[in-house]
N, C-alpha and C positions, 0 to 999 in steps of 0.2 A: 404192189406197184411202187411204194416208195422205198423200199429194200434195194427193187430193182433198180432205179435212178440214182439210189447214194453208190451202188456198187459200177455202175459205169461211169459214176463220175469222180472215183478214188482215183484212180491215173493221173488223173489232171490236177485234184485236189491236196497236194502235200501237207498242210498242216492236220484235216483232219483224218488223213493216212493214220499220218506219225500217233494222231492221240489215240485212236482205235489198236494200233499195235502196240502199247505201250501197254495200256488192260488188256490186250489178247493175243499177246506174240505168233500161237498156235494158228490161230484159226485166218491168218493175215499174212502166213508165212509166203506164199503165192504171189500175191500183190508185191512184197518187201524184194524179190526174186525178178521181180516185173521190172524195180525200179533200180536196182544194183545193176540190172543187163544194158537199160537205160544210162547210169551213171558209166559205164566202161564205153558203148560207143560214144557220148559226149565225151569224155577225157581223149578219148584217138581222135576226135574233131577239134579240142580243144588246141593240143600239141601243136598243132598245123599253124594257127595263129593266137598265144598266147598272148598278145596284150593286148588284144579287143576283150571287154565285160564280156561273158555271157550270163544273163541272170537265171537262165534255166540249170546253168551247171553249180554255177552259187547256191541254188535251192535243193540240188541233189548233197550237194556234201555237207549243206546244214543237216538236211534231213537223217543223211545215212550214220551222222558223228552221234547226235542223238537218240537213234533205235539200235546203235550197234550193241548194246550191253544185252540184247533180247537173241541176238542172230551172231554168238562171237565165233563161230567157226564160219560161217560164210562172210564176215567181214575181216577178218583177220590179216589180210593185205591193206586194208582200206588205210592204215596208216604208214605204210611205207609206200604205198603210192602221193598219197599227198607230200609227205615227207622229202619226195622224189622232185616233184613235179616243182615244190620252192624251192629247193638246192638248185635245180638246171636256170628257172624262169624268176628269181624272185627279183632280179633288177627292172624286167620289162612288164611283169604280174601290172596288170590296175591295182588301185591302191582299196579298192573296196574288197575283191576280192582275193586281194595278199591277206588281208586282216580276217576274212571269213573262214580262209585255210590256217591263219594262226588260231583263231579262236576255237576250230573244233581239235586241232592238235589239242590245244590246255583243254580242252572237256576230256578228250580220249586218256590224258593222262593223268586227270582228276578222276579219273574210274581208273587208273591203271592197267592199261590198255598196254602203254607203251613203255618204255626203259627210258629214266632221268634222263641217262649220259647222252644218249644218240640224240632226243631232243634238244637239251641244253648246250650242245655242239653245233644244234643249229639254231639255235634261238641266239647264239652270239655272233653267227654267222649274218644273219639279219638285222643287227645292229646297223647295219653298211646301210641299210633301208632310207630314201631321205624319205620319212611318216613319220611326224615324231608321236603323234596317236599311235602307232604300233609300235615304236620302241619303248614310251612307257608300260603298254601292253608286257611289252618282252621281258622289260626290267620289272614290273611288279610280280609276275609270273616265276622269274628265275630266283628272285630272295625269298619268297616263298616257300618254291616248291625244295632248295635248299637247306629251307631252314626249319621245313616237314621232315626231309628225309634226315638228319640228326637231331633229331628231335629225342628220340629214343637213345641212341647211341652213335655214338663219328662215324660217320660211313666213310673211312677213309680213302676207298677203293675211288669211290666218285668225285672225290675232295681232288684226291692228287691230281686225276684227269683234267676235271676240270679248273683247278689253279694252271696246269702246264697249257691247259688253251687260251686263257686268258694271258698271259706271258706271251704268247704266238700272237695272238692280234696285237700288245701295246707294242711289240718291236715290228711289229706292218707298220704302223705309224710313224715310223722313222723316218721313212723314207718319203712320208706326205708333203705335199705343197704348201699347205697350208690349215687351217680348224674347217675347212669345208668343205675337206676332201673325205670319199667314202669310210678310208683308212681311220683315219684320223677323231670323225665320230663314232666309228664302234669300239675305239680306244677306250673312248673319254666314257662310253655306256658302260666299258666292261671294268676299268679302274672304277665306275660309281658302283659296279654291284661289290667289288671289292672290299671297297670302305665300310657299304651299308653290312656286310656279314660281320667283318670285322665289330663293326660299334654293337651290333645285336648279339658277342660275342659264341659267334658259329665258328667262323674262322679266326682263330685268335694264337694261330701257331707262327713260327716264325717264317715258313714257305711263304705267306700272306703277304705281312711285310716287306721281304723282302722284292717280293714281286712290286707291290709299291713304289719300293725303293727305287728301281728301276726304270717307273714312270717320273722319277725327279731329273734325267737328264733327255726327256723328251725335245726334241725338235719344236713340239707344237707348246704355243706358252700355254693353253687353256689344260691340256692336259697337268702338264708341270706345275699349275697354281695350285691344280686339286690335290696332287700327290704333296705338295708342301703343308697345305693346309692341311692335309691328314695329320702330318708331323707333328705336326706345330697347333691342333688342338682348337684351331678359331673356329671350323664348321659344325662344329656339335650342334645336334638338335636340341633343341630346349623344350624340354616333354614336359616338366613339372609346368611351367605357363601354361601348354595347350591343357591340360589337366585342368587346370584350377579354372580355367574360362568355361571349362566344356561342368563344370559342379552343378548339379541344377539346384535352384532356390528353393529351399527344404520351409521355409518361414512364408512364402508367398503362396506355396501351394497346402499348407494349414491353415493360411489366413483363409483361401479360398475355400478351402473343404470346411469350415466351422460356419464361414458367411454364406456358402449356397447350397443347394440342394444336393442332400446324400444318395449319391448313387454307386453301384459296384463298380460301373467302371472308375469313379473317381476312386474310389479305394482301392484298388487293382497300381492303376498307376502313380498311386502315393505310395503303396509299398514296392513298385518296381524301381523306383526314385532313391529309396532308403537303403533297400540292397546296393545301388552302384554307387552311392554314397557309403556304406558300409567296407563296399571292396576295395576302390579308390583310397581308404584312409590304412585298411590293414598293406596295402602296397605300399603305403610311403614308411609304413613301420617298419615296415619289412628289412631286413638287413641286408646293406648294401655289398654286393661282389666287387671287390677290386679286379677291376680291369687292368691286367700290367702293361706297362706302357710300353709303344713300338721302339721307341727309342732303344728298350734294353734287348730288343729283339734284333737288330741288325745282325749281320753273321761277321761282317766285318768293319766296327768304325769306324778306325783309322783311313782305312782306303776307300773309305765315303764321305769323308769329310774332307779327306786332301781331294779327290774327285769333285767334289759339290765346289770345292775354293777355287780350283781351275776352273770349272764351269764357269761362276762369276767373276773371276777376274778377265774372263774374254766375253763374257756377255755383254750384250746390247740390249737386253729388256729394257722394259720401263722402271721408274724410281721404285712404284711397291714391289716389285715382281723381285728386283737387285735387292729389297731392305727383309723380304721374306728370306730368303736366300743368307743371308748372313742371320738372319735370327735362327735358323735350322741349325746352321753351322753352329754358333755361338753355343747352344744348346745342347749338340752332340759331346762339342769340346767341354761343355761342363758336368755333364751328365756320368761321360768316360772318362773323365779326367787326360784327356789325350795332348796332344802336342803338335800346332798346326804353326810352326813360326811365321811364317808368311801373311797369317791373317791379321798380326795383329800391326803392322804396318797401313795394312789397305783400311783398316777401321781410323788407324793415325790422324788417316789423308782427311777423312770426315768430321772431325770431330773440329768442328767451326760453330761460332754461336747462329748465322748466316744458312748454315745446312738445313734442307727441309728434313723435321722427324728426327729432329737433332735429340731429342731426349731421347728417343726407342734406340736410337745410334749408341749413345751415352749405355743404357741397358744391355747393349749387346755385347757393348764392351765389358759388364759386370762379368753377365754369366757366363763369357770364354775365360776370365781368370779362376786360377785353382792354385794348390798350392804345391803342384807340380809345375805349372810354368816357371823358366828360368826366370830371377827377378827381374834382370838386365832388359828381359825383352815387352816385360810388363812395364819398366819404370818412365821408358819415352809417350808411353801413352797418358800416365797420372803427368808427367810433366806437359801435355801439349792439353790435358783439361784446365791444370792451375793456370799455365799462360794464358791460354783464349777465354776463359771462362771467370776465372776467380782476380778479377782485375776491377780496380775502381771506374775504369770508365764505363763498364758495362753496365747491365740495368739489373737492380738485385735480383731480381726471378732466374735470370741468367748464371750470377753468381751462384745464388740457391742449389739451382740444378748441377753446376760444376762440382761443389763441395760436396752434393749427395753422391755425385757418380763416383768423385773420390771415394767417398766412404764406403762404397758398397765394390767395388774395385779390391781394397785392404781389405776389407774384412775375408776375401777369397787369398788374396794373396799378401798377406802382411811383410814379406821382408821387400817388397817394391819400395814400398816408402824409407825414407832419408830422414835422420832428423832435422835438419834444416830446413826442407821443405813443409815438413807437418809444423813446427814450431811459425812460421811462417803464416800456413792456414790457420793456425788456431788464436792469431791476433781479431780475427773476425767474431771472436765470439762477445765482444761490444757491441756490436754493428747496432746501427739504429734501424736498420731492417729487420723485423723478427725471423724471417724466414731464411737467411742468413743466418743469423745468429744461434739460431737452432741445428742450422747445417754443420756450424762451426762447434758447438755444443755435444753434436752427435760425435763429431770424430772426434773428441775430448773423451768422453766416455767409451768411446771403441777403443783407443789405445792404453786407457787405464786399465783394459782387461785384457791385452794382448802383448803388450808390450808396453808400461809405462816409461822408461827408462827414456824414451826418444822426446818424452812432453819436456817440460820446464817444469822445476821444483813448484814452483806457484800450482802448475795446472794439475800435479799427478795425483792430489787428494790425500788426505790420512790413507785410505784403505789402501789405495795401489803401493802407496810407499812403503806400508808395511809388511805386502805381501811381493815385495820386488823380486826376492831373494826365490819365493816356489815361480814367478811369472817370468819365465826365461825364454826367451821367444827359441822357437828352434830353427835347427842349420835346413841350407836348404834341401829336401828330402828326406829329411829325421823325421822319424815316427816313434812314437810314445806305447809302453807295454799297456799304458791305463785304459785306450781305447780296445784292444787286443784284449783284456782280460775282463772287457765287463760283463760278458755273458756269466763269463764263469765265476766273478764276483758276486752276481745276483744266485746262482747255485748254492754257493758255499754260506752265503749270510742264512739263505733259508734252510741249510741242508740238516741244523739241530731240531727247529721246528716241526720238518715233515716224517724228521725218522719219527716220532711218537705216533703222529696221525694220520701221517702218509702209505701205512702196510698195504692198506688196502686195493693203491692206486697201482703199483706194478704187476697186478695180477696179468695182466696182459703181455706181459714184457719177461714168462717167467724162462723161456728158453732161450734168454741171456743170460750169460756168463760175464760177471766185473770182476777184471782181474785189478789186484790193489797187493802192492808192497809195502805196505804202511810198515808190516811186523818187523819186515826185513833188514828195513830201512838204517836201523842204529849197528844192527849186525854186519851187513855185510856193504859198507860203504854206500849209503843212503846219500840224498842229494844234501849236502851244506849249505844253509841261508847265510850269505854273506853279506853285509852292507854294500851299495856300488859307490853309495855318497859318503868318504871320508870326513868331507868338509863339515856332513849335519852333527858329528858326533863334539865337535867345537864350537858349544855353543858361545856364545858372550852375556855375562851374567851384566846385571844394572850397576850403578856406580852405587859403590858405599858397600860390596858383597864382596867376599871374599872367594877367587878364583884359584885354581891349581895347572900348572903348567904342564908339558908334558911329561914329565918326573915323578909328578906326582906333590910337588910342594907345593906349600901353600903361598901366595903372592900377598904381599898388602894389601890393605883397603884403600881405594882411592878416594880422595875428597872431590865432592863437584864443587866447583864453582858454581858463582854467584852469573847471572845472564847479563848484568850488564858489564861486570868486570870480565867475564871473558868477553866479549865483546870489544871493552876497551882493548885488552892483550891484542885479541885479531887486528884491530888498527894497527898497534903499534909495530906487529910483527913478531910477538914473541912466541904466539902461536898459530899453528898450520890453522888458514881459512879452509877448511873444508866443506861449506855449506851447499857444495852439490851432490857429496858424497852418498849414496845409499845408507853406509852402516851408520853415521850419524844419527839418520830419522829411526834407525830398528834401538839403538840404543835407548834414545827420549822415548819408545811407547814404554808404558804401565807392566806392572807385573802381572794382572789380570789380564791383558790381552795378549802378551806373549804369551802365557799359560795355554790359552783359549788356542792360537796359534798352531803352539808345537804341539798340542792335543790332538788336534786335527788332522795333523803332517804325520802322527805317530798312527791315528785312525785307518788312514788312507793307504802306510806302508803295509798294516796288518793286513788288511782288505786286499791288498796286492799281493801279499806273501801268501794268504789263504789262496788264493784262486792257481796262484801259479803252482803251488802244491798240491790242488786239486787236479791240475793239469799234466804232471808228471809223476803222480801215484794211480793214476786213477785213468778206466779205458770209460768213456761218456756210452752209454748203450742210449736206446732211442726211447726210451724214460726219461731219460736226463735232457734229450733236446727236446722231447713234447714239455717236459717240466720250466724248461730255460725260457721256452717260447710264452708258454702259461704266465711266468713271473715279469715277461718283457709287457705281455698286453696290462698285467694289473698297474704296471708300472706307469703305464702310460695314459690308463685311465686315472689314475691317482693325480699325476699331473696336470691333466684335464678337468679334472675336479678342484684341485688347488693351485689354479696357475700364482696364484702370489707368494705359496711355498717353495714350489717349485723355481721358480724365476728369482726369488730375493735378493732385491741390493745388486740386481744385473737388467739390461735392456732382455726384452720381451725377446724371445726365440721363436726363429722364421717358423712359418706353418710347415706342415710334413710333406704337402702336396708342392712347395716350391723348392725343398730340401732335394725330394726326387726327383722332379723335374729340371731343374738347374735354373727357374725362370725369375727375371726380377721385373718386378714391377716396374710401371713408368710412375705410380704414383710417389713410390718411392723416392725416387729421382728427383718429381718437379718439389716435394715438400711441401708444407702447409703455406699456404697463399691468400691474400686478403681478397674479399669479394672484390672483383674487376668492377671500376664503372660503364655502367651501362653504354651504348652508342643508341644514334635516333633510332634504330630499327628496333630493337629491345625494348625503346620506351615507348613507342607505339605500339606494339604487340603487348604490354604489360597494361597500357591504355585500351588497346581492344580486347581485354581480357577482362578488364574491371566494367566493363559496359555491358558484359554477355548479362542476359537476363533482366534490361531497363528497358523504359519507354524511349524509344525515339525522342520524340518530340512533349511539347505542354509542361505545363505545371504539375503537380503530385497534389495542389492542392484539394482537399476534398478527399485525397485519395483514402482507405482504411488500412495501409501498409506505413504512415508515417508516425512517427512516435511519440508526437502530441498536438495539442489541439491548437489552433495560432491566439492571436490574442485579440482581436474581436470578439472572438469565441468566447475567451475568457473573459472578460468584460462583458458580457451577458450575463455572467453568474455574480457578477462583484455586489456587493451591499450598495445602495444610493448612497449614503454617505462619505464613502470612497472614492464616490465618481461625480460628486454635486459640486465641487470647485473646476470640473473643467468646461474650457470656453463652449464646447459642442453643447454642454447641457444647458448653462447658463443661456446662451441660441437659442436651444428649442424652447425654451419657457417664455422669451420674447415673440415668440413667430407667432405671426396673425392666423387669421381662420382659413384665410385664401391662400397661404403658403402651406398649411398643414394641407389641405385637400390639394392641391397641386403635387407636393411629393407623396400623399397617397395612390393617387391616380397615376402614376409613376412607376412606383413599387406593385402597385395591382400589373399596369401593361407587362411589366421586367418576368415577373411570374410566370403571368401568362405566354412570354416569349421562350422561356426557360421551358415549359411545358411541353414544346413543340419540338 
């Protein structure tokens, strides 16, 4: 009897259908048949009027997404009919059951059921949806199930599809009204699945980017802010913080497992604790992938950066959206080293101490100079900071910021600066301001290693003066062999080294061939090392040595004079004042440090002539560049290890993440600064700060938290003869019988009231 009752009330009862065919697909197959015939004419009743709920058809395509893996030949339409029915109805769909039909789509295709692309064609298409519960659905669903299907290997067939559809929806939104148009939100969803691939490095090609790129001149600013901020690095998730918060306390749950009762479950979840405590720590070991940055992905940057400068110079956005906007620019221009003349006028107009954001202004001015801009077009800008900025009536944090921007300006592009101007700046370096003073300081020390020649005799230091003659600033667009041959200088220093020990390592490499005319070389017109510097071969020897002219004779020895009698002569005119001259200062250094010097200069040409020899005797096989790369990282851990070797007797070198990036700090800029005094809101909050954790109200006295005992107290303990001279004691030894028993009686009630 009760077989019979469950079996006529399956029809009606979908959930325990579903669980009965789930153990017995066979013997349920009838009923499941019952309820598909069901679910087809509900869907031809539903067509009729799709945006009334029906909850009975709700409960048929829960049921049917779930048993289909038991019946895949008799439901094998079931997902292109749903499929069907949200492409025609998904604007007018209720909103419960748009979400029921997405949600057994993602089941069908988490049993794969269904094909990525058709889905994920429409799951972008549904973005348009205003649900924003089913377009996070949509979005967590499609970074997923993307980042499943290359998991194994790029599926590149699905990649390109679906990056060219995403490009199809962000230029639909071109044409939108405004961020609250249908357009316009499945943009802003499909540019976020974008980014999130990108950062979880799935999609990290340059099709990706570039698609990006192309939401920077959106119509819609929310769109446009995302794609900036991709550029420009501000929206990074910060995973190491949620990590470290999510750590469980390893110390609290041993404290608890030793103080209470030992059971398996607690031991069960003390060691489930240690393992993701374990895994968590081998991931932060873990060795980090460089992500290479979008920036060098652009396919074109010059015609995105003149593109981005037109955009903002006719934009109306607001002040962040315009300061994001020029720090992209600023960035590109640094990164490619490119050529935007226009930009650096519109930054001009800005650079007022009165501007809001006036130092990230200042900064962006840094990182657009390189030492490809013409100086001419850089040098209005360092002049319109010294004017507005480096001037006594200002307030020295202002100066501060002026003189750093200067310097970090030069240091990208050094021939902008004028001697006049720099000699000018560097009177600051008195200032009774420190902050100042150090600004003035810095670019003291930047042009002793760049170009001392522009400072004043006082400022340029022993060192710069003696090395004036190698620090020859260069012309505009000269480039130097030294940078050009370092690879192949770190080859050639190890190349005696690795023949002994090194046999081993080209096994891999043996179906190269290195062709080398070393033999050849003397025979049959081989390359000739020629000097380029005639001038180093004329050296100037110290006074009191004996020199030879170009003939070959020998000259006389000259006598020095005495310092103060030449000195008188200069007065009087009988000898040339030359005390600004260069070769003056190289004459007066020491025979040891010229020594040291020309040792050096001699090291350096060898090191150069090896490499360049290396370079035209020699064909590099792919030994030589895994080798070249090999000696560049040891190199650079070396450095890292001894930054005070490596740096000596020179300012600290930028970090390698800002070198790539082109970015300059704002801390940079504002300099070291004295603590600001406080305002009344800061000292009330500092005040309600110092108070967390006291009593309100009352005295402490009594209390067992204070730090000694008061002195009544202490005068209970004191010897009588300590305390027999004061009037209180002298008192009570006068006091009658009826005053004693009066302040007994006193002291008795006072207790007793304390009591209560």
């Amino acid at each position: 009897m009760g077989k019979r009752n469950r079996a006529a009330l399956l029809p009606t009862n979908i959930p325990q259908l579903q669980n009965l065919i789930k153990r017995d697909p066979l013997s349920y197959k009838e009923e499941f048949l019952q309820q598909l015939r069901h679910f087809e004419s509900s869907r031809t009743i539903f067509e009729l009027k799709p945006e009334e709920l029906s909850t009975d058809f709700q409960d048929l395509i829960n049921f049917i997404a779930q048993v289909s893996p038991c019946y895949p030949e008799e439901t094998k339409e079931f997902p292109d009919q749903i499929i069907a029915l949200l492409s025609k109805h998904y604007q007018i769909l209720n909103p419960e059951l748009r979400r029921t039909m997405v949600q057994a789509l993602v089941l069908l295709r988490n049993r794969e059921m269904i094909s990525s692309t058709s889905l994920l064609s429409l799951f972008f298409t549904l973005f348009r949806c205003r649900d924003k519960m089913l377009r996070d659905i949509l979005y967590n669903h499609i970074v997923n199930d993307i980042k499943v299907s290359n998991q194994k290997a790029k599926n590149n067939k699905m990649n390109k599809t679906l990056q060219g559809f995403m490009y199809t929806m962000l230029t639909s939104a071109e044409g939108a009204a405004g961020t609250g148009s249908e357009n316009a939100i499945a943009a802003k969803r499909s540019l976020d699945v974008c980014i999130e691939l990108y950062r979880k490095n799935i999609w990290n090609d340059a099709k990706t980017v570039n698609v990006i790129a192309h939401a920077c001149f959106s119509p819609v600013t929310k769109i446009m802010v995302t794609a900036l901020q991709f550029f420009l690095g501000n929206n990074e998730a910060d995973d190491d913080s949620d990590d470290e918060d999510e750590l469980p306390d390893i110390k609290s749950m041993q404290h608890k497992q030793n103080v209470s009762k030992k059971t398996k479950s607690k031991a069960k979840q003390m060691d489930k604790m240690l393992a993701t405590l374990k895994k968590k720590q081998k991931a932060k070991k873990k060795a980090e992938t460089f992500n290479f940055s979008a920036l060098h992905l652009l396919n074109d940057p010059q015609g995105f950066s003149e593109k981005l400068y037109s955009h903002l110079a006719s934009s109306r956005e607001r002040h962040e959206v315009q300061l994001m906007l020029m720090n992209l620019i600023s960035r590109i221009i640094g990164v490619h080293k490119l050529t935007v003349l226009g930009f650096y006028p519109y930054l001009q107009k800005r650079l007022q101490p009165t501007q809001k954001d006036v130092t990230q202004i200042i900064a962006i001015s840094a990182q657009a100079s390189h030492d490809l801009v013409p100086p001419d077009v850089v040098e209005p800008v360092i002049r319109t900071l010294a004017n507005n900025f480096v001037t006594e009536h200002c307030a020295a944090e202002v100066m501060a910021a002026g003189l750093n921007g200067i310097r970090e300006i030069v240091s990208r592009c050094p021939l902008a600066m004028n001697a006049t101007l720099l000699q000018d700046l560097t009177e600051y370096k008195n200032h009774r301001d420190k902050g100042v003073m150090m600004a003035s300081r810095s670019l003291i020390g930047l042009f002793r290693e760049i170009n001392p020649e522009l400072l004043k005799k006082k400022d340029r230091g022993r060192g710069a003066t003696m090395n004036m003659r190698s620090l020859k600033p260069s012309a505009y667009g000269e480039t130097h062999n030294d940078a050009d041959f370092a690879d192949l200088q770190l080859l050639a220093e190890n190349a005696d080294g690795d023949s002994n020990n090194g046999e081993g390592d080209d096994n891999d490499w043996d179906e190269w061939e290195e062709a080398s005319e070393e033999e050849n070389d003397d025979e049959e017109g081989g390359w000739i090392n020629v000097s380029d510097d005639d001038n180093d071969l004329n050296i100037k020897l110290s006074d009191g040595e004996e020199s030879e002219d170009e003939n070959g004779n020998k000259k006389p020895k000259t006598k020095r004079l005495s310092a103060n009698k030449e000195r008188r002569l200069k007065k009087k005119g009988l000898l040339p004042n030359d005390d600004d001259d260069a070769d003056m200062n190289v004459k007066e250094e020491d025979e040891q440090t010229k020594a040291k010097r020309l040792q050096m200069e001699a090291e350096r040409k060898e090191k150069l002539a090896a490499a360049q020899l290396l370079a035209t005797t020699k064909i590099l096989t792919p030994a030589d560049f895994a080798k070249i790369e090999a000696l560049k990282m040891a190199k650079q851990a070396d450095q890292k290890m001894n930054p005070t070797r490596a740096n000596s007797g020179k300012r600290p070198a930028p970090s390698d993440e800002t070198q790539q990036e082109g970015e300059v700090s704002i801390g940079s800029i504002i300099g070291p600064r004295k603590k600001a005094k406080q305002d009344y809101a800061e000292r009330m909050e500092s005040i309600k700060n110092g108070r967390e954790g006291r009593e309100k109200f009352g005295s402490r006295k009594g209390s067992n938290d204070r730090g000694s005992t008061t002195n009544k107290e202490k005068a209970k303990g004191k010897n009588f003869m300590m305390i027999a001279h004061k009037r209180e004691v002298r008192e009570k030894k006068k006091m009658s019988l009826r005053d004693k028993q009066i302040q007994l009686h006193a002291h008795i009630k006072k207790q007793k009231m304390m009591k209560k």
